[in-house]
N, C-alpha and C positions, 0 to 999 in steps of 0.2 A: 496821072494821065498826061501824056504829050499835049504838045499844041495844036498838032495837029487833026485831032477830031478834036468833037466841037466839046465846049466846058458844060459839064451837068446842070442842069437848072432844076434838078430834081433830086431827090434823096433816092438814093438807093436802100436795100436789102440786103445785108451783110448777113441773114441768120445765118445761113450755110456754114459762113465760116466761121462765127463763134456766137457765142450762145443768144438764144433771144431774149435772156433775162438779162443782156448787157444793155448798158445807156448809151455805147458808144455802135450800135449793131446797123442803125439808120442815118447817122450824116458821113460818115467815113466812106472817099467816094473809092467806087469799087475799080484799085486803080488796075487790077489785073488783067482786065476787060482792055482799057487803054494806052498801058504800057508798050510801047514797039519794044521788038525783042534787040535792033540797037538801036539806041536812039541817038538821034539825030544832032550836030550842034543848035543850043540858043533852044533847045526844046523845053518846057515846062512838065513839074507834073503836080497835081494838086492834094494836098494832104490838110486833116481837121485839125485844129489845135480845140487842148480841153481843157479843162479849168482841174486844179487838186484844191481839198479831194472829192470835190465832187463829181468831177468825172463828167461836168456838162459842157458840149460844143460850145465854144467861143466865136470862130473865123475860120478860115480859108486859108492858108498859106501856100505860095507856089515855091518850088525849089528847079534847080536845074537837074534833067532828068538822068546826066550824066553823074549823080550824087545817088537818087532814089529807084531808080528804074534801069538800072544795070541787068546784063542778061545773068542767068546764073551760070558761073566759070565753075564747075567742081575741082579741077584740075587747079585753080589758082586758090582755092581755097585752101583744097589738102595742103600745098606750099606753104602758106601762112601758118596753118597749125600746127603743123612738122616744125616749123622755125621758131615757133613761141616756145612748142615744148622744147625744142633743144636748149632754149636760150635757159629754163628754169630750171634744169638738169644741174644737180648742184656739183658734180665729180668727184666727188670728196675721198671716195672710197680708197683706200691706203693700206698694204701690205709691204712687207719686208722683203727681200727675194736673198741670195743666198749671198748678196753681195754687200747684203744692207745689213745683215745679222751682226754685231758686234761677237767676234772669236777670234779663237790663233785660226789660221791657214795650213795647219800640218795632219799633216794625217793621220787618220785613226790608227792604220793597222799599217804595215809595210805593204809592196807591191808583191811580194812574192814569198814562198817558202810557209804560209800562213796554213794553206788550205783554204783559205776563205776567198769569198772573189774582192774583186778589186775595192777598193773604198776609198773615199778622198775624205775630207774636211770634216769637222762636227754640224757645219753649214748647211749641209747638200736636204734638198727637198726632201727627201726618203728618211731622213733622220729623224727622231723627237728634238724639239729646239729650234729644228734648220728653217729656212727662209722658205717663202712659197714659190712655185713653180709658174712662172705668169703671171703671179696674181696682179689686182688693179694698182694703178698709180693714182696721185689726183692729175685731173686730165680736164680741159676745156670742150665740153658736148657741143658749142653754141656752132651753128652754122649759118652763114649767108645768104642774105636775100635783098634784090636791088629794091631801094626804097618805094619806086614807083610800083614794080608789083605787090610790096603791102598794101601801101594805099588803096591800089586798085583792086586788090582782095577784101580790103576793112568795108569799102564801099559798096563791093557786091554781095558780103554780107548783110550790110544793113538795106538794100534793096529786095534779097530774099527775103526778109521779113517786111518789110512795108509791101511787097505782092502779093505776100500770104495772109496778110489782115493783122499781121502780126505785133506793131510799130505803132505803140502808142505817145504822142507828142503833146507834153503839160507845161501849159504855160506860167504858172506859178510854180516858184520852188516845191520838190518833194519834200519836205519838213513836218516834223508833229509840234503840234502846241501840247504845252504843260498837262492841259487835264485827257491829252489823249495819248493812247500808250497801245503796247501790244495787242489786246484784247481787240480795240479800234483797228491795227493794222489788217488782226487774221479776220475781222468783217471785212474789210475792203476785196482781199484778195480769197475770200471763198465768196463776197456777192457779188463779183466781176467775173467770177473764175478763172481766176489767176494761179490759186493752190495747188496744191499735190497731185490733188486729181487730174490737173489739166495743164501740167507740163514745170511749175511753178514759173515764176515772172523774174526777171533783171530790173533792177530801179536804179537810173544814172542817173546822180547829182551833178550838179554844174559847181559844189562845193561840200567840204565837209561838213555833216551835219550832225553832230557828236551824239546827239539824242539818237536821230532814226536810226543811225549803222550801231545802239549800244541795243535798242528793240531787235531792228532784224536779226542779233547776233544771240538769240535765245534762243534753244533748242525749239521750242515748238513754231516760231519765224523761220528757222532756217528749213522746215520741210517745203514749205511754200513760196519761198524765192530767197536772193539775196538782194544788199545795194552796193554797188560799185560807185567810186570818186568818178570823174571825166577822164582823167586823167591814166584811170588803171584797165579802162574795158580794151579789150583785144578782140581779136576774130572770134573763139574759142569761146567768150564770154556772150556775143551774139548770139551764135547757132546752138548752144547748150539748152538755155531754158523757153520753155513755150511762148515767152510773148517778153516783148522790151518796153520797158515805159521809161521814157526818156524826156528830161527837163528841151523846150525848148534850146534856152543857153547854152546847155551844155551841148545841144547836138549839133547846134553852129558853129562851136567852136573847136570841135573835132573834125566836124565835116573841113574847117579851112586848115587843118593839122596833116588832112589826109589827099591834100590835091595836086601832089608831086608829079603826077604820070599826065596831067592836062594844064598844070597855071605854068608860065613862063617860070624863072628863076627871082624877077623883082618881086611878083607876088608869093612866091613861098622866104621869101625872106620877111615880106610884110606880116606874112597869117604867123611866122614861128614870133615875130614878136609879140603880133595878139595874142599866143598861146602862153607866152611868158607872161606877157601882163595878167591875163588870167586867172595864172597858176598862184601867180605872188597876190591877186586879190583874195582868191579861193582861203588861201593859208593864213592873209589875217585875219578874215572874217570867221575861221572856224573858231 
């Protein structure tokens, strides 16, 4: 919610928007009510932090609304996900053309006197052997997009979903202990309803966590969501599954990864070296 109406002093009713068997359904304030469609500089908006994995409200936290409460751009979106895909577009694909065939150069038949119609080379498309006709080269798919419009794409995706109820923020690492394993993860995400049935979930770590991404990575985990590093989620990774549950850490430190189109140029040289320090903690500690 902005700053400008007044801060809840009250617990809202979220059942509408997701289940009323959820723990998170009554302090999550209902920012869709309060969000200006643009918001303003210096404006606030207020979102719950929750404890893993128990999933109980802790506090309050305000963010800048120019982070969470972005209007929805479809147009800026589609951009973003056109450019991710191109960029994974591997090109590889590789044919021969009639240039690249290793042969002599002389002709099959003579030009004339044959009867036959004309013929060149043992190369030519039309032949068994010869080279293809157009076929692919490998080729670079990846196409351009100025940094500030990802950001401000990355951004308005994760706004879509913290207006839709969708944007769950834990304050304790996503991580499993020793005696808990799969069986414990698919309770969490069918008593939450995070599963199959209901879109499955994204779980962003703020580091690798070799246990929970070797869980998630079992066939009967993967119907019900996956987990992403910090460092791997994209636009595409957002708007894909039904609900994001996201390490505090990690969402801060993306959020200052993605503020190209509003920090001056000192601050984004400051946030790319928090993301570096980051990345080099992320990696020993895994």
């Amino acid at each position: 919610m902005a700053t400008e109406a007044p801060l809840p002093t009250v617990a809202y009713d979220r059942s509408d928007l997701v289940g009323s068997s959820s723990p998170y359904n009554t302090f999550l304030p209902y920012s869709k009510v309060y969000a200006p469609n643009s918001p303003s500089p210096g404006s606030q908006v207020l979102t719950t932090i929750y404890s893993w994995p128990a999933l109980e409200p802790l506090r309050f936290e305000s963010y800048p609304s120019n982070h969470l409460s972005l209007p929805l751009r479809r147009d800026i979106l589609h951009r973003a996900v056109v450019y991710e895909g191109d960029k994974t577009r591997q090109g590889t694909a590789s044919t021969k053309w009639r240039g690249d065939v290793h042969g002599s150069n002389r002709k099959v038949l003579p030009q004339k006197g044959t009867g036959h119609a004309r013929a060149g080379d043992r190369k030519s498309p039309i032949r068994k052997g010869g080279g293809v006709a157009f076929g692919p080269h490998p080729r670079d798919f990846s196409t351009g997009l100025q940094r500030k419009v990802y950001d401000l794409a990355w951004r308005t995706a994760l706004s879509y979903r913290y207006s839709k109820g969708e944007l769950l923020i834990v304050d304790n690492p996503i991580a499993l202990e020793k005696p808990l394993g799969a069986r414990y993860l698919t309770n969490v995400f069918l008593g939450n309803e995070w599963g199959s049935g209901f879109g499955r979930a994204t779980l962003v770590t703020s580091a690798f966590r070799a246990r929970l991404f070797r869980e998630m990575d079992l066939p009967e985990m993967l119907r019900h969501g996956v987990v992403k590093d910090m460092f791997d989620v994209d636009v595409k990774d957002l708007l894909m599954t039904g609900r994001i549950v996201i390490e505090k850490h990690a969402l801060d430190t993306i959020l200052q990864a993605h503020i190209s189109d509003i920090g001056p140029k000192n601050t984004m040289k400051h946030a790319a070296k928090l993301v570096g320090i980051a990345r080099e903690t992320a990696f020993e500690s895994a």
